[in-house]
C-alpha positions in Angstrom: 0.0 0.0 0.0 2.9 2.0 0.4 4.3 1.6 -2.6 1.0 2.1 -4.4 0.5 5.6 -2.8 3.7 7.0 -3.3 3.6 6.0 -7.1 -0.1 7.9 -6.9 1.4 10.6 -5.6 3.9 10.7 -8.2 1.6 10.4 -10.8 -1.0 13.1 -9.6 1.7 15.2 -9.5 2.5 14.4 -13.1 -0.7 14.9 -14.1 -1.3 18.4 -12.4 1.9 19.6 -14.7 0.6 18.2 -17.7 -1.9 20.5 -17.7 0.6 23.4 -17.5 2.8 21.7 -20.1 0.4 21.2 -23.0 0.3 25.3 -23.7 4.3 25.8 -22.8 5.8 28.0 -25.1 7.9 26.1 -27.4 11.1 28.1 -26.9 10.8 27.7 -23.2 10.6 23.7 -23.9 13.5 24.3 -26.5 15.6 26.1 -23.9 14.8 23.4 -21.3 16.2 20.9 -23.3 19.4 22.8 -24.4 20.2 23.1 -20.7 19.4 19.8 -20.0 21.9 18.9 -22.8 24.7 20.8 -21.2 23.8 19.4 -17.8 24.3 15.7 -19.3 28.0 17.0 -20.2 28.8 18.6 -17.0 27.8 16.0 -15.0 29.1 13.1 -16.9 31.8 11.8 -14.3 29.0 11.7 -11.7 26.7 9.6 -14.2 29.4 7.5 -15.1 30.5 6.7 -12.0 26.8 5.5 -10.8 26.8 3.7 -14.1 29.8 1.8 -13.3 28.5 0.6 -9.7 25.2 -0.5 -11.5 27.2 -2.4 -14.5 29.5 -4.4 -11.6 26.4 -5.1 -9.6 24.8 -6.6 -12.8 27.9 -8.6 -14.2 28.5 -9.9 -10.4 25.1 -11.5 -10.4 26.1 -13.1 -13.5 24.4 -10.9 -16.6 25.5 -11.8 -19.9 27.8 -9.5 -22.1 25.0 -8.3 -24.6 22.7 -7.5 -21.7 25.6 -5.8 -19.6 26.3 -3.7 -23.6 22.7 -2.1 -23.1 23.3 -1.1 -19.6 26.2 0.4 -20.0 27.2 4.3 -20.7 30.8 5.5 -21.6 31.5 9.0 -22.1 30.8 8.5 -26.1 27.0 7.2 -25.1 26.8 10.5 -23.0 27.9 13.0 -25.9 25.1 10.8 -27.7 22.2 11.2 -25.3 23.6 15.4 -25.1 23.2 15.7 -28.8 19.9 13.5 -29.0 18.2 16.4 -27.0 20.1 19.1 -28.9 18.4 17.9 -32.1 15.1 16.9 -30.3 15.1 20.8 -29.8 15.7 21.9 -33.2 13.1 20.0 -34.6 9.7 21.9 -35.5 7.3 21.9 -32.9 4.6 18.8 -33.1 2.1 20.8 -30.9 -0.3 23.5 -32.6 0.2 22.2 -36.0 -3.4 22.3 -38.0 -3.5 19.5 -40.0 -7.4 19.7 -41.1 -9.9 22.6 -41.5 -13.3 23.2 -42.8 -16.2 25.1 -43.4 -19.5 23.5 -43.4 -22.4 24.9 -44.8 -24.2 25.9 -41.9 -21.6 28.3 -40.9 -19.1 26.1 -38.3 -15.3 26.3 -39.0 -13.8 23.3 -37.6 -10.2 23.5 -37.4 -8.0 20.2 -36.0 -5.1 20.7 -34.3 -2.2 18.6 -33.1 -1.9 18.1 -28.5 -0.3 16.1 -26.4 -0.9 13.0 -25.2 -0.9 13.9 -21.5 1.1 11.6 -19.4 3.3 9.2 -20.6 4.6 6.1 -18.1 7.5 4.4 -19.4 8.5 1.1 -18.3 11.8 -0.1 -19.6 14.7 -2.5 -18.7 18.9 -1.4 -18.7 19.6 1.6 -21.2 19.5 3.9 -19.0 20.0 6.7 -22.2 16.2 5.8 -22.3 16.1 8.1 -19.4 17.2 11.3 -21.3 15.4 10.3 -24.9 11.8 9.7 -22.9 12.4 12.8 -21.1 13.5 14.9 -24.0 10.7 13.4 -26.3 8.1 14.1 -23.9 8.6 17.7 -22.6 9.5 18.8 -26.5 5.9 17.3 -27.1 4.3 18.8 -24.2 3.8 15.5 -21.9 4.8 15.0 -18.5 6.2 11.4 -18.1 6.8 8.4 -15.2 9.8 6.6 -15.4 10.2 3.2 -14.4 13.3 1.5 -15.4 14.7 -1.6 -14.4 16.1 -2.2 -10.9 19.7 -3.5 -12.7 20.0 0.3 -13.8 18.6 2.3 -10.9 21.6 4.2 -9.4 21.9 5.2 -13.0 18.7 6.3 -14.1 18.1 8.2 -11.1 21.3 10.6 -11.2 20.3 11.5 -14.9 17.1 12.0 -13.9 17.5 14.2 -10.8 19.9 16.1 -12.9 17.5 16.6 -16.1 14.4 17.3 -13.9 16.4 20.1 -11.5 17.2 21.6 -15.0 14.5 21.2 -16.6 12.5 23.1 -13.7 14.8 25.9 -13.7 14.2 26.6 -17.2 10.6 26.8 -17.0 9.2 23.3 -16.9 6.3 23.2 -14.5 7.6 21.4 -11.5 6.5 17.9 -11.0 6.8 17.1 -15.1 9.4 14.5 -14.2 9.3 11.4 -12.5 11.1 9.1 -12.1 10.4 5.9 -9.8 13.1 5.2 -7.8 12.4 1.5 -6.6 13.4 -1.5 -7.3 9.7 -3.5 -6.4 8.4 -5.3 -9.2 4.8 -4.4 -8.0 5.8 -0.8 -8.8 5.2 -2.2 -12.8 1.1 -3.5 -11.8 0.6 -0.4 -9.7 1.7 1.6 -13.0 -0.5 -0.6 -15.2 -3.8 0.6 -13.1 -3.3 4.3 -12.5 -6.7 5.0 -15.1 -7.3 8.7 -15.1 -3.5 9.8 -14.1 -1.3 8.0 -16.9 -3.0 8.5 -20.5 -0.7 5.6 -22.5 2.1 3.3 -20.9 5.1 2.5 -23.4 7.2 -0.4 -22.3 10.6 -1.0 -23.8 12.3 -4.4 -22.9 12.0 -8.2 -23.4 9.1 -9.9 -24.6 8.1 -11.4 -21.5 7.8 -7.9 -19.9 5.9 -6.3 -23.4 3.7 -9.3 -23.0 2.9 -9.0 -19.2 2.0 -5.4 -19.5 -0.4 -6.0 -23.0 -2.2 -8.5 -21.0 -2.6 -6.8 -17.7 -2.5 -3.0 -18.0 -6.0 -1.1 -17.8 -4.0 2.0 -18.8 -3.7 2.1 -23.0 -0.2 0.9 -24.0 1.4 1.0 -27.5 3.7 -2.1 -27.9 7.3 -1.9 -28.7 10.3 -3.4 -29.2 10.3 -6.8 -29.4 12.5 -7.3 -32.7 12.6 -10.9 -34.2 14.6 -9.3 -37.9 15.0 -11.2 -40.6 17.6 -10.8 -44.0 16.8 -12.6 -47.0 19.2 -12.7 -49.7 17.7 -13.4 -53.1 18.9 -15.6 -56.2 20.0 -12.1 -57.8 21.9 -10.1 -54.7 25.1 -8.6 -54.8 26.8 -11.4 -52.6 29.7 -8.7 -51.3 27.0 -6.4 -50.4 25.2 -9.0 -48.3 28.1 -10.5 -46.4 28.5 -6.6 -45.0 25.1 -6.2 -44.3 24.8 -9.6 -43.0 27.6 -8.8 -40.7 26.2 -5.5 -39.2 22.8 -6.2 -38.4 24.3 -8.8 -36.5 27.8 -8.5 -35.1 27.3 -4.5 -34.2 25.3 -4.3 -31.3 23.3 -8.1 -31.0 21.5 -7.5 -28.0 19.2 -4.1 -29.6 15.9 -5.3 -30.9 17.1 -3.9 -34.5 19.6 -7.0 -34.4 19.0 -9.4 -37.5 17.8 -13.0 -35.6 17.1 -15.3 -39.1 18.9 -15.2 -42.5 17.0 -16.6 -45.1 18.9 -17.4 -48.7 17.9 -18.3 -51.4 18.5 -21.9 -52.6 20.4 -21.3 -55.6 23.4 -18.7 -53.9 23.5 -20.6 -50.7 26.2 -22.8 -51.6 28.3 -19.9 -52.7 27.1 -17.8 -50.1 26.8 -19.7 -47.0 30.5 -20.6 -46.4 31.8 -17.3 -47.0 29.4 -15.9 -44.3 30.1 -18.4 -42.3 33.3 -18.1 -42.0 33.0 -13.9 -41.3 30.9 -14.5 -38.9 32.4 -17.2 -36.8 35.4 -15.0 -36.8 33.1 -12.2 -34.6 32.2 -15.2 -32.6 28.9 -16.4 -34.1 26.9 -19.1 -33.2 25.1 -20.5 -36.0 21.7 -22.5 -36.0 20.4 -24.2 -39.6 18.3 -25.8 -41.5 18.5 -29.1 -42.6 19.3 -27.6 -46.0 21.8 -25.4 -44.5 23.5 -28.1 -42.7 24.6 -29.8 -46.2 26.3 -27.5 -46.4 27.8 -25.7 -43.3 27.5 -29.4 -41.4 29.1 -28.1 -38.1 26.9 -25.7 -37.2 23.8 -26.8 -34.9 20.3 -27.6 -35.9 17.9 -25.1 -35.8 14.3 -25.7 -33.9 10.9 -24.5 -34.0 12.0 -22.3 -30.9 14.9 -20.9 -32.8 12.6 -19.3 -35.9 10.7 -17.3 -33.3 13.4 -16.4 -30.3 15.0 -12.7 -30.8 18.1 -13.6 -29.2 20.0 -10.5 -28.7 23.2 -12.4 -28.3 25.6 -13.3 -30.9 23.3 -16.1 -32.3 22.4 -16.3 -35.5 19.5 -19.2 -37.2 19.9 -19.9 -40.9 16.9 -21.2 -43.5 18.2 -22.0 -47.0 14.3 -21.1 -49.0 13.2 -22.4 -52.4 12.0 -18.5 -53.5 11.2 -15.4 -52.1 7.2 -16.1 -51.8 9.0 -19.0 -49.6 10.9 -16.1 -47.4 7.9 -13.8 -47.3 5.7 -16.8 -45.9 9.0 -17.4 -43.4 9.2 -13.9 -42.0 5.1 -13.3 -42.2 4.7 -16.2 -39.7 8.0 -15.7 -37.3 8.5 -11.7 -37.2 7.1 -9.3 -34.3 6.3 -6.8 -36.8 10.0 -4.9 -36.1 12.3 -4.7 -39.1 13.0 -6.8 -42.3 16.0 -6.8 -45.4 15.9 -7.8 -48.6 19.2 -7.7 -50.2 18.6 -7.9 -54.3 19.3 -6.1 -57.1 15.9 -7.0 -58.9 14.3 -3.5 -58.4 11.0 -5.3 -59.0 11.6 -8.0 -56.4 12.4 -5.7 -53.7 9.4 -3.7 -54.4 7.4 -7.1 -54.6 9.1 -8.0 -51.1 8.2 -4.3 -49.4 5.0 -4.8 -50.3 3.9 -8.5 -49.3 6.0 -8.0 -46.0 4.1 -7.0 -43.0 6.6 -5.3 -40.6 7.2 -1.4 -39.4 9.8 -1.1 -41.4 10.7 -2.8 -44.4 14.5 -2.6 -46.1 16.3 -3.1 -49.5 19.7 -3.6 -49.4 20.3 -2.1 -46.3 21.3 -3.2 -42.8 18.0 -3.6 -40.2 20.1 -1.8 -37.5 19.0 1.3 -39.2 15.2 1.2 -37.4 16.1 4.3 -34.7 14.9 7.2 -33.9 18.0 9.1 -34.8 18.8 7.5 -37.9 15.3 8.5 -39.0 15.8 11.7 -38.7 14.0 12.2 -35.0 16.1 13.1 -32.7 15.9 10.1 -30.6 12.8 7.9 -29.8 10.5 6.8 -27.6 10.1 3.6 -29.0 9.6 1.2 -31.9 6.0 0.5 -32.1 5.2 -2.8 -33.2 1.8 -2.6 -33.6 -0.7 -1.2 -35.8 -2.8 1.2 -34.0 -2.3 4.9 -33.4 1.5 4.2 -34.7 4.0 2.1 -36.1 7.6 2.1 -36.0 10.1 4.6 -34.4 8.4 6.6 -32.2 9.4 10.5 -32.4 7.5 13.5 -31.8 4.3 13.0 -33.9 4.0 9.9 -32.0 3.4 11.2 -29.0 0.8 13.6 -30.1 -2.7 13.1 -30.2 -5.5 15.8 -32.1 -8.1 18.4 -30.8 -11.1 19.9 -32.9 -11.5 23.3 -32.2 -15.2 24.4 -33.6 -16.4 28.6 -34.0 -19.9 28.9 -34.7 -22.0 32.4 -34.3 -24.9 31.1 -32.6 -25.8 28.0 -34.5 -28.0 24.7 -33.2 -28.5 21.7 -34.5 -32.1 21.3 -35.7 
């Protein structure tokens, strides 16, 4: 009961700023977050040094590597998460925008205009940069937010965001915009799911196991995210060097992001060509390789792929292989396996990959080009929220716009409806 108060309490106070928020000037917002940039730089040995005591605590209890990548910060992550705000600020402001407008015939102008969301709760696991996107994102959209990251990368998250909010408030922000829960109790996560009335949406960022608990049991609306089971296929007609470095990134540069590749499909008549000179890049970066039957003909050291295997995202360095007849074979593959995240097809059939774009039903769909791409920042947002992986109200990387909902504004001179 505690616990659940206290996060009430945080949350009403949220909710009281929101109101304040949503007609903020947008150079007060913009100035905020310039600030809160140059805050992020001067306090980067203090944030660092929390960081370090949370990555020890998490690789003494036995984390793996790629889980213990996402947690971590290093003074080139912190000139990332400074500039992500930066250019979050420079963007045009979402809020105000008219985007419909009409004059009926009985005299009404209705005019519809872009508004925040209200309050956002975020529920995420490590990365604690998450902390400064989510915050960024919301205040340059005109939402108050509640953060709840995971316990592994408390110390962290709260020194960013003690620093951010103390900024933040300075500059203008109405005071209580920023919260951050700063517990490790997993009930903190149920309590969030039920506060109807004080949180408007809940976007969780993390495994599929925590996506999947809050979808089933939050009464709060939430827009899904993150869960990234990628494929690359490689077609009869690609440009083999090309796909070997494509291969490579999506999954050698960072494996545990959900923008990882997790299957590589290839088509039947390159793979014996193709497959051993991947093989043999990939093992080098330390690779483990699942196939097919097919596959194993002809890289016959590698382990058989399962059932389990088409449908786990991994984020380790893990990689299952399916040698396919065609790409209507691929499609069917990545159609019945994918969460909807990111897929490649690396070809040089113009009408193939426009035939794969548009049969492929994912966020974000790629032609010779590496699925790590699917980000915030590479899209041109300044950071992100999120990847939605659904359908409904948005899909894919989550910037600004995304966090915006619409308000019809009506002038009449008297009229009634007869």
């Amino acid at each position: 009961m505690m616990i659940e108060q206290e996060i009430r309490t945080q949350a009403e106070a949220a909710k009281a700023a929101s109101y304040q928020l949503a007609s903020l000037r947008s150079d007060v917002r913009n100035r905020a977050l310039h600030a809160m940039a140059d805050a992020l730089m001067q306090h980067t040995e203090s944030i660092l040094h929390e960081n370090a005591a949370d990555v020890a605590e998490a690789k003494a209890a036995g984390t793996r590597a790629s889980y213990l990548d996402r947690l971590r910060l290093d003074a080139k992550r912190m000139e990332a998460m400074s500039e992500a705000l930066r250019l979050t600020a420079a963007l045009p402001d979402p809020l105000g925008r008219e985007d419909y407008s009409v004059r009926r015939p009985n005299g009404l102008e209705i005019r519809r205009l872009r508004v925040p969301l209200g309050v956002i709760g975020m529920i995420y696991e490590a990365r604690p940069n998450v902390t400064a996107d989510a915050i960024g994102l919301c205040l340059k959209s005109g939402n108050a937010v509640l953060l709840r990251g995971g316990s592994d990368a408390l110390r962290s998250n709260r020194v960013i965001a003690d620093i951010l909010s103390c900024v933040a408030y300075d500059s203008g922000i109405p005071t209580g915009a920023i919260q951050l829960l700063a517990m490790k109790e997993r009930a903190a996560v149920d309590v969030m799911t039920h506060l109807t009335g004080l949180l408007d949406v809940i976007i969780p960022r993390g495994g599929a196991g925590l996506i999947r608990h809050i979808v089933e049991n939050s009464c709060v609306p939430v827009i899904e995210t993150g869960a990234g089971v990628c494929h690359i296929y490689v077609d009869r007609v690609a440009d083999l060097p090309m796909a070997l470095r494509i291969v490579q990134n999506a999954k050698v540069s960072r494996p545990s992001v959900c923008n990882a590749a997790e299957t590589l499909l290839v088509h039947e008549e390159i793979a014996a060509e193709f497959l051993p000179q991947m093989a043999a890049i990939l093992s080098a970066d330390g690779v483990e390789l699942h196939g097919c039957s097919k596959t194993r003909v002809i890289l016959p050291d590698i382990a058989a792929a399962t059932e389990e295997d088409w449908a786990t995202e991994y984020g380790d360095l893990i990689l299952s292989i399916r040698v396919v007849e065609d790409m209507d074979a691929a499609i069917f593959h990545i159609n019945r396996y994918n969460t909807g995240h990111s897929e490649t097809i690396v070809t040089n059939d113009i009408r193939v990959a426009h035939d794969f774009q548009q049969r492929v039903d994912a966020s974000t769909v790629y032609v010779n080009a590496s699925t790590r791409f699917t980000d915030g920042f590479e899209f041109g947002f300044g950071a992100e929220i999120g990847i939605s992986t659904q359908k409904l109200h948005v899909r894919g990387p989550m910037g600004l716009d995304a966090l915006t909902s619409t308000k019809y504004l009506v002038y009449g001179e008297g009229q009634i409806r007869e």
